[in-house]
C-alpha atoms as one frame of an Amber mdcrd trajectory, in Angstrom:
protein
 -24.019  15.229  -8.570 -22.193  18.322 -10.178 -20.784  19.074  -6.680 -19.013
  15.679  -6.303 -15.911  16.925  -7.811 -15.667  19.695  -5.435 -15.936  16.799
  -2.451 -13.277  14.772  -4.020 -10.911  17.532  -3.864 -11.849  18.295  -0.049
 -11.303  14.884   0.734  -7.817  14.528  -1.040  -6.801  17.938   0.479  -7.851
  16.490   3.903  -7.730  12.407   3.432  -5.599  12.055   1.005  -6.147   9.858
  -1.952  -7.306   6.467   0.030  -9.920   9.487   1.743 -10.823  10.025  -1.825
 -11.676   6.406  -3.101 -14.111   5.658   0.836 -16.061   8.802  -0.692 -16.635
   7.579  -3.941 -17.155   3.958  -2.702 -19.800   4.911  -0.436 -21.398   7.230
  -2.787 -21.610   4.409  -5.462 -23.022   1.801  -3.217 -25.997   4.864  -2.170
 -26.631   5.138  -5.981 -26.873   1.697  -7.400 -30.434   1.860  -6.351 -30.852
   4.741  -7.970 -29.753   2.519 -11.486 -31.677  -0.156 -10.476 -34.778   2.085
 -10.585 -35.125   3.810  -7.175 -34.793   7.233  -8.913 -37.899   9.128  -7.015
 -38.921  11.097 -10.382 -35.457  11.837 -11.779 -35.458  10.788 -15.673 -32.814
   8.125 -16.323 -31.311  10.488 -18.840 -30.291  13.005 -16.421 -28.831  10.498
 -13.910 -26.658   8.979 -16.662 -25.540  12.610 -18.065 -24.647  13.765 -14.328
 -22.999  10.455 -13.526 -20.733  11.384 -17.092 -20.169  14.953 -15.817 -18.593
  13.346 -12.557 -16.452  11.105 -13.999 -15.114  13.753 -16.595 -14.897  16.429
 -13.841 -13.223  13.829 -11.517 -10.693  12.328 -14.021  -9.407  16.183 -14.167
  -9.210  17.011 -10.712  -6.145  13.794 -10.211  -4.408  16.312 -11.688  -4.150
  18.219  -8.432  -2.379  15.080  -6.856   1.287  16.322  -7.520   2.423  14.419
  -4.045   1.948  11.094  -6.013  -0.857  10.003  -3.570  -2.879   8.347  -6.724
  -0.122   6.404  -7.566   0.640   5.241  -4.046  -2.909   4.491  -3.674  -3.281
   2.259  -6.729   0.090   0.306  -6.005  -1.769  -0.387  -3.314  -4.852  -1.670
  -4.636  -2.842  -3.411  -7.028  -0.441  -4.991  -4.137  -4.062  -6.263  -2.339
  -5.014  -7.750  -5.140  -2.533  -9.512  -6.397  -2.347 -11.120  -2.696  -5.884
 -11.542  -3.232  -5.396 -13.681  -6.096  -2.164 -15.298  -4.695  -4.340 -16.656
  -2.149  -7.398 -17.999  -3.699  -5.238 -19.358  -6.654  -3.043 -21.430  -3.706
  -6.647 -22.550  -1.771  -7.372 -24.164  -5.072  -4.006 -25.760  -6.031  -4.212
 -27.044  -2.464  -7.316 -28.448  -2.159  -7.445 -30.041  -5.686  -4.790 -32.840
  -4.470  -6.246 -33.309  -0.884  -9.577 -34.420  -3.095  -7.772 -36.433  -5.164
  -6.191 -39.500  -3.650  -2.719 -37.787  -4.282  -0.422 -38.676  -0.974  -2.959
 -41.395   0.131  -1.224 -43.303   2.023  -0.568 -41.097   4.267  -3.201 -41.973
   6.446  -3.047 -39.054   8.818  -5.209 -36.063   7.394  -2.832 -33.309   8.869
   0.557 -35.116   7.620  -1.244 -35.654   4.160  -2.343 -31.320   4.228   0.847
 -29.974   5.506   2.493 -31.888   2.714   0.245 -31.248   0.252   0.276 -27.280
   1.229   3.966 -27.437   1.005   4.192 -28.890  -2.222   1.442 -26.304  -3.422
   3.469 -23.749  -2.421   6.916 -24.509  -3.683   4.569 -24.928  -7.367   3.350
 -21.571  -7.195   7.271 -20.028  -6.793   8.374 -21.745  -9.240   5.267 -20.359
 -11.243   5.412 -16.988 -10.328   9.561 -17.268 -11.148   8.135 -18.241 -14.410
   5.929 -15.706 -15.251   6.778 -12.427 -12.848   8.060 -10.673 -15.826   5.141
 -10.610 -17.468   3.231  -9.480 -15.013   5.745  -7.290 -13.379   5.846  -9.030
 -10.286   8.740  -8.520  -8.212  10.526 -11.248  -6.426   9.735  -9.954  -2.285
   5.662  -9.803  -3.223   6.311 -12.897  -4.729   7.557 -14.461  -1.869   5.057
 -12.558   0.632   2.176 -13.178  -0.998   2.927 -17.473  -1.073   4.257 -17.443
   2.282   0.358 -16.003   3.233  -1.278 -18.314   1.383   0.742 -21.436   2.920
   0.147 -20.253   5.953  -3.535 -19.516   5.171  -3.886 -23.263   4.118  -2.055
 -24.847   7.241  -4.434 -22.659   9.464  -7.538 -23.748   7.245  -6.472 -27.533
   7.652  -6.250 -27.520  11.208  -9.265 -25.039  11.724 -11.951 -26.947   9.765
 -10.871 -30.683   7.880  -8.804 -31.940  11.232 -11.161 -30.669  13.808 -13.950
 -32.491  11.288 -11.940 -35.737  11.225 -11.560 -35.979  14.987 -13.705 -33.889
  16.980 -16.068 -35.604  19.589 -18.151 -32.987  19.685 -19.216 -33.404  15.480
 -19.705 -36.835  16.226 -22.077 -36.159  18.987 -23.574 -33.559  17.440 -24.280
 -35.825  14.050 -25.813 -38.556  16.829 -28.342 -36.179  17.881 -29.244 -34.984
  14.658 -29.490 -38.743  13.785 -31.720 -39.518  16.519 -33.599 -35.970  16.807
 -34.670 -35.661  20.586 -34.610 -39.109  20.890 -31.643 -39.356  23.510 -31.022
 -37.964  26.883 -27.704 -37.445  28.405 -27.454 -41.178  29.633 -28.172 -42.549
  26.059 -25.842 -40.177  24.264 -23.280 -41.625  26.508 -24.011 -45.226  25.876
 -24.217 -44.815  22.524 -20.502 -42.359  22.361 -18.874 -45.568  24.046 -20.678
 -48.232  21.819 -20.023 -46.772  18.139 -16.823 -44.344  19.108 -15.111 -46.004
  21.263 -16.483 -49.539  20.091 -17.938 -50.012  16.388 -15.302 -46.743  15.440
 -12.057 -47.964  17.311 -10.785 -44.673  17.234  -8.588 -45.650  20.492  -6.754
 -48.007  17.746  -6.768 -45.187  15.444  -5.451 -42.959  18.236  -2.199 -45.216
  19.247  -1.630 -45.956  15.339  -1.230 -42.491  14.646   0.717 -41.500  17.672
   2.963 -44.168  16.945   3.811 -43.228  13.592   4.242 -39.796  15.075   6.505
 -40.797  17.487   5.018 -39.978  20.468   4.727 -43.549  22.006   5.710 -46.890
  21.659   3.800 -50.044  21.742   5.952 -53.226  23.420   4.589 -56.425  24.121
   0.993 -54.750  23.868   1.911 -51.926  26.443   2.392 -48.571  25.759   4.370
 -45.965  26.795   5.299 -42.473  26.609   8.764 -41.325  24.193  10.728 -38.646
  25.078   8.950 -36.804  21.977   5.785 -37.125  23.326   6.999 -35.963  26.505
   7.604 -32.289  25.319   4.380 -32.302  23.043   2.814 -32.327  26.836   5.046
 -30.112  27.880   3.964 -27.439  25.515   0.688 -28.312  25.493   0.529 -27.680
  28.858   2.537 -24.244  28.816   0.270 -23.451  25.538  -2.639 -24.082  27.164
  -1.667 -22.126  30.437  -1.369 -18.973  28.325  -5.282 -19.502  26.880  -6.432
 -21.141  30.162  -7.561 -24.159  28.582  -8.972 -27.190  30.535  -5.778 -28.892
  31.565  -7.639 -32.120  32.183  -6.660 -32.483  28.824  -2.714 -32.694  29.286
  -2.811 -33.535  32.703  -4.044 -36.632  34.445  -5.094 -36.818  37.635  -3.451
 -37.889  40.871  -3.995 -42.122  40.814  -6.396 -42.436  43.787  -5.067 -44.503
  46.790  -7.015 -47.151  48.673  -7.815 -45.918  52.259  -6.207 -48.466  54.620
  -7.991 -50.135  57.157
């Protein structure tokens, strides 16, 4: 362990700093199981004097950083965390309204969470604004590190809770776990159309939401396409040209016609 120093300074000559902080990292994770009592023969005493000798003989050598690469390397650290903290601070300011029934009547999970994650972010500007001197925060990080945890909660929302709320594919899935090799491919579809489409009414559901979204209209019973709606297909479609997704999905098929006789 005495020749440690002498690697730290080869790697900060040749890797700089960050070069510096990947040796020691990997050299502490190869000798916690040394501490934890994986010493092959060595008395404890001498590993805890040689692990003092490194630090001390380390702690001198940052001397030989004149370019300023420590520094640079712990605003950096310093920068991750603090983005680190930004964003698990925001998770938890935006998840502790969408389990409370703050915003519940919006009915729509992904109005109610882009709201919500909105509002959670505007609360932690005005929080940081509050407290950024103290902490020496200045006002771009600020902004930077809440515009990545917004966006980190809008892509968590639509990733996992409103994939959960309306995927077919969970509901099937919770069917055969329910029934446990007890249904073929016939009775899984009898049963999606009985308790999905039937006992669930999630084709309600479906034209109450998309009317309060805008993307139809309901008159006299009938339903029909707005001009909204319209260009959500339209992008869906171009959208789903780039990732070639199933365009089933946004496009219906040709109406068959009778063959005349």
């Amino acid at each position: 362990m005495a020749v440690l120093p002498v690697l730290d300074v080869l790697a900060i000559r040749a890797f700089r700093m960050p070069g510096m902080l990947w040796l020691n990292g990997i050299l502490a994770v190869y000798g916690i199981s040394w501490l934890n009592g994986d010493r092959r023969g060595f008395p404890p005493i001498f590993l805890w004097l040689a692990l003092l000798w490194w630090i001390i003989c380390a702690w001198s050598y940052i001397d030989i950083d004149l370019a300023g690469q420590l520094h640079h390397s712990l605003t950096l650290a310093a920068l991750a965390l603090t983005y680190l903290a930004v964003l698990a601070s925001g998770f938890l300011l935006y998840l502790a309204p969408i389990r409370s029934p703050f915003l519940a009547g919006l009915s729509i999970l992904f109005y109610r969470g882009i709201a919500i994650a909105l509002l959670a972010a505007m609360l932690m500007i005005l929080g940081g604004l509050m407290v950024r001197r103290l902490v020496r925060l200045d006002l771009p990080t600020l902004i930077g590190a809440v515009g990545l945890s917004l966006a980190f909660n809008i892509a968590f929302l639509i990733s996992l809770p409103v994939t959960f709320d309306r995927s077919i594919t969970m509901f099937l899935l919770a069917r055969i776990e329910q029934h446990d090799g007890r249904l073929d491919g016939r009775g899984l579809e009898e049963l999606f159309i009985r308790e999905y489409l039937g006992d669930m009414r999630q084709i309600d559901r479906r034209i109450a939401e998309q009317s309060l979204s805008g993307n139809i209209r309901v008159t006299d019973g009938r339903i029909f396409l707005t001009p909204q709606g319209e260009k959500l297909l339209v992008g869906g479609r171009t959208v789903g040209g780039w990732f070639r997704a199933d365009p089933r999905f946004v496009t219906a098929p040709a109406p068959r016609v009778a063959p005349r006789h």
